[in-house]
Biotite code that builds the C-alpha atoms (Angstrom):
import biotite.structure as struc

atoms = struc.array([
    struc.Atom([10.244, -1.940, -20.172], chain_id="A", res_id=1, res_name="UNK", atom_name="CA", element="C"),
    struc.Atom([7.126, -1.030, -22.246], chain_id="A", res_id=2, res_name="UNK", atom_name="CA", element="C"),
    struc.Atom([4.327, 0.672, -21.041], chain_id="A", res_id=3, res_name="UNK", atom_name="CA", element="C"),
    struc.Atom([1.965, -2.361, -21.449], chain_id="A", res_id=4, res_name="UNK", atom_name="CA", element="C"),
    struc.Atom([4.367, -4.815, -19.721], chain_id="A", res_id=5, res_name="UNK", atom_name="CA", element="C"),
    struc.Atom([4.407, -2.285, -16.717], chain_id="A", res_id=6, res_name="UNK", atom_name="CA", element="C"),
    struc.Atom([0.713, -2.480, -16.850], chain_id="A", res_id=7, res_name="UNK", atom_name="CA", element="C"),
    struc.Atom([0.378, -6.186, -17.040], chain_id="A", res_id=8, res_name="UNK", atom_name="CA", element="C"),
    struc.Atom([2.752, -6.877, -13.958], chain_id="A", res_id=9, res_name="UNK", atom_name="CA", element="C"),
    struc.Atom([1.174, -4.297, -12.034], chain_id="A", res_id=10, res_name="UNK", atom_name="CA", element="C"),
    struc.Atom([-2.071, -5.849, -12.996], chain_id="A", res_id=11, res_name="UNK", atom_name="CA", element="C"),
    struc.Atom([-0.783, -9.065, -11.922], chain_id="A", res_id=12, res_name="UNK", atom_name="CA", element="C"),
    struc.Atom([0.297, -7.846, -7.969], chain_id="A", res_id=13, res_name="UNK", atom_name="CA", element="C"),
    struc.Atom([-2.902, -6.523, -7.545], chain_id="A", res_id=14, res_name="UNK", atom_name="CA", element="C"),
    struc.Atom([-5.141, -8.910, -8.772], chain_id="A", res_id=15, res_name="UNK", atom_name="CA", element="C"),
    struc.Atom([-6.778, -12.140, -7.333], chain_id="A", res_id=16, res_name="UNK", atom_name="CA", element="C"),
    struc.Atom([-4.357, -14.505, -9.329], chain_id="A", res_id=17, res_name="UNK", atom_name="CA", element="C"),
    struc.Atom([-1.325, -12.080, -7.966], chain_id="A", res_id=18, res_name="UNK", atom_name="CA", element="C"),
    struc.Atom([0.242, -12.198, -4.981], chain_id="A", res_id=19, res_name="UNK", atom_name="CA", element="C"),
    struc.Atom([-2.407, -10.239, -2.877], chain_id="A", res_id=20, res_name="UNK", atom_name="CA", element="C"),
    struc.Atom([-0.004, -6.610, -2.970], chain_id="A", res_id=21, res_name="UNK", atom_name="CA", element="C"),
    struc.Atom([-2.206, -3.726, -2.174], chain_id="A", res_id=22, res_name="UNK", atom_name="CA", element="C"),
    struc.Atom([-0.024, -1.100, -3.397], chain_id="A", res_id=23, res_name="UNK", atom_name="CA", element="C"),
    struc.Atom([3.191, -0.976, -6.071], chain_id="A", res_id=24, res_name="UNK", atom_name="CA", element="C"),
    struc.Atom([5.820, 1.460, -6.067], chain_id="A", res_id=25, res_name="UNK", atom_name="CA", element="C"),
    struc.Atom([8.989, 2.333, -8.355], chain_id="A", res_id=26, res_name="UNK", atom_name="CA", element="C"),
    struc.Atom([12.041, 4.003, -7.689], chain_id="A", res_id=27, res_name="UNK", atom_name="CA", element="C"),
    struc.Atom([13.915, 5.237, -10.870], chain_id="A", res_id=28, res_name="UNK", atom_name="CA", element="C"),
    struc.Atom([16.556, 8.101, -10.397], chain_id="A", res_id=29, res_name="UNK", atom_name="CA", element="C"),
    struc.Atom([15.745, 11.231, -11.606], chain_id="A", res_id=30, res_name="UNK", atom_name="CA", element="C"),
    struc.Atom([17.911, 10.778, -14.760], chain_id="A", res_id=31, res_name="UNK", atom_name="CA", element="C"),
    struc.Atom([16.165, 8.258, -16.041], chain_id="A", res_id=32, res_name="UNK", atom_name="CA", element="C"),
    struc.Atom([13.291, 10.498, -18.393], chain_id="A", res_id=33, res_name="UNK", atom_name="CA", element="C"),
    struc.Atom([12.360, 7.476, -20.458], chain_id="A", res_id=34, res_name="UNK", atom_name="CA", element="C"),
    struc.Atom([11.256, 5.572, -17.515], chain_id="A", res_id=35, res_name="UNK", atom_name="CA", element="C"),
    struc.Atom([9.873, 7.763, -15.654], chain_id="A", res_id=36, res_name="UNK", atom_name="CA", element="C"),
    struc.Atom([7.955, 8.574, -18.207], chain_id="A", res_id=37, res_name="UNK", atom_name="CA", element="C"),
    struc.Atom([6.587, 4.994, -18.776], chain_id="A", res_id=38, res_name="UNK", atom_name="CA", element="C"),
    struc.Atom([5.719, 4.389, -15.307], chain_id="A", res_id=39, res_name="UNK", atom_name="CA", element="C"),
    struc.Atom([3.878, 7.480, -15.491], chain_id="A", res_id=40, res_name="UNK", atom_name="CA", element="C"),
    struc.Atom([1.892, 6.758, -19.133], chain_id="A", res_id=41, res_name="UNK", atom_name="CA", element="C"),
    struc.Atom([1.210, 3.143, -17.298], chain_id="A", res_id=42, res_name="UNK", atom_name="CA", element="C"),
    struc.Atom([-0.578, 4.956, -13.779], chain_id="A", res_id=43, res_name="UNK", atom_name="CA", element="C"),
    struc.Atom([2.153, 5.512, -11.481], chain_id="A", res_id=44, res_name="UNK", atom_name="CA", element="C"),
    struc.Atom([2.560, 9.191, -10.056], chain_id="A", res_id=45, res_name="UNK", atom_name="CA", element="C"),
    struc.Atom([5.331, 11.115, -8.339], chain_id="A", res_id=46, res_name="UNK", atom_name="CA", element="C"),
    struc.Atom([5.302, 10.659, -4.425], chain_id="A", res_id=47, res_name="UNK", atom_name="CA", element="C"),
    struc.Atom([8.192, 12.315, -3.486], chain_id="A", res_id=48, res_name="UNK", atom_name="CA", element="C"),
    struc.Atom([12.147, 13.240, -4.329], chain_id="A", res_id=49, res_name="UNK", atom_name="CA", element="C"),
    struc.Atom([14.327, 10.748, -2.023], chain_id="A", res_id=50, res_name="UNK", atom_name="CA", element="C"),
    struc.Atom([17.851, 12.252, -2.197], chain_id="A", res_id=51, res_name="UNK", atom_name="CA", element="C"),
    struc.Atom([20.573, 10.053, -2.864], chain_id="A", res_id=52, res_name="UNK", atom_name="CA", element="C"),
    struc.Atom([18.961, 7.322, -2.886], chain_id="A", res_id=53, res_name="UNK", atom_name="CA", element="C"),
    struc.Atom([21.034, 5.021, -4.597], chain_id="A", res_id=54, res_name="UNK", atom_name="CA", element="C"),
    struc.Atom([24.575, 5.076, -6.327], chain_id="A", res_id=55, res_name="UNK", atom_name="CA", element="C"),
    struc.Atom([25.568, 4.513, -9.958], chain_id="A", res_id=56, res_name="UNK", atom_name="CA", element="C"),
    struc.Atom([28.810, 4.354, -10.886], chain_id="A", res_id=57, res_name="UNK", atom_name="CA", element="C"),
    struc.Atom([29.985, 4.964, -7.454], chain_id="A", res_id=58, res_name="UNK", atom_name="CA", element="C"),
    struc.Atom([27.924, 9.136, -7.444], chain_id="A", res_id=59, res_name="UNK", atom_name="CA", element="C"),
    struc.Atom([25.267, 9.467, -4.972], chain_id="A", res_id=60, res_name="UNK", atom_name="CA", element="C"),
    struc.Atom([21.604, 9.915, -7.225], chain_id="A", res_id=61, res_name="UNK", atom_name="CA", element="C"),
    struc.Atom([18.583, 10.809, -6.502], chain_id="A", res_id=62, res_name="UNK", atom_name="CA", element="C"),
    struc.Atom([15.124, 9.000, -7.230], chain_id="A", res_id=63, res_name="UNK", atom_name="CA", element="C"),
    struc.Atom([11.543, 9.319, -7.499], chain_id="A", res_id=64, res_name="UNK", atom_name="CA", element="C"),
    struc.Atom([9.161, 7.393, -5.463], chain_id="A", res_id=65, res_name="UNK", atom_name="CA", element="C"),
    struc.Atom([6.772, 6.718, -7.712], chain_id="A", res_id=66, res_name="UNK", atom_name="CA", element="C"),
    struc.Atom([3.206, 4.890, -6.541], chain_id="A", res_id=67, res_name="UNK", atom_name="CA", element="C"),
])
């Protein structure tokens, strides 16, 4: 997902034609540079580290919270 698109839909939940959201938050693991990357060029920052937070290929991984 592009930086702009990430923009656009975040755009979207916040705004008056959205669905009213009052905050957005991400969770990509902490592998994922590229993406983390683009959330952060598009506004989001770091919240915290959630350990093991999700599992990929049956491997416990851990993720930012991202806001």
């Amino acid at each position: 997902m592009g930086t702009r698109q990430v923009r656009a839909v975040v755009h979207w939940l916040l705004g008056e034609d959205g669905p009213g959201a009052r905050r957005v938050f991400t969770d990509p693991v902490v592998e994922n540079e590229r993406g983390i990357r683009c959330y952060e060029k598009a506004g989001f920052e770091k919240v915290r580290l959630v350990p093991d937070h999700e599992q990929i290929d049956g491997l416990p991984r851990d993720s930012w919270l991202m806001e």
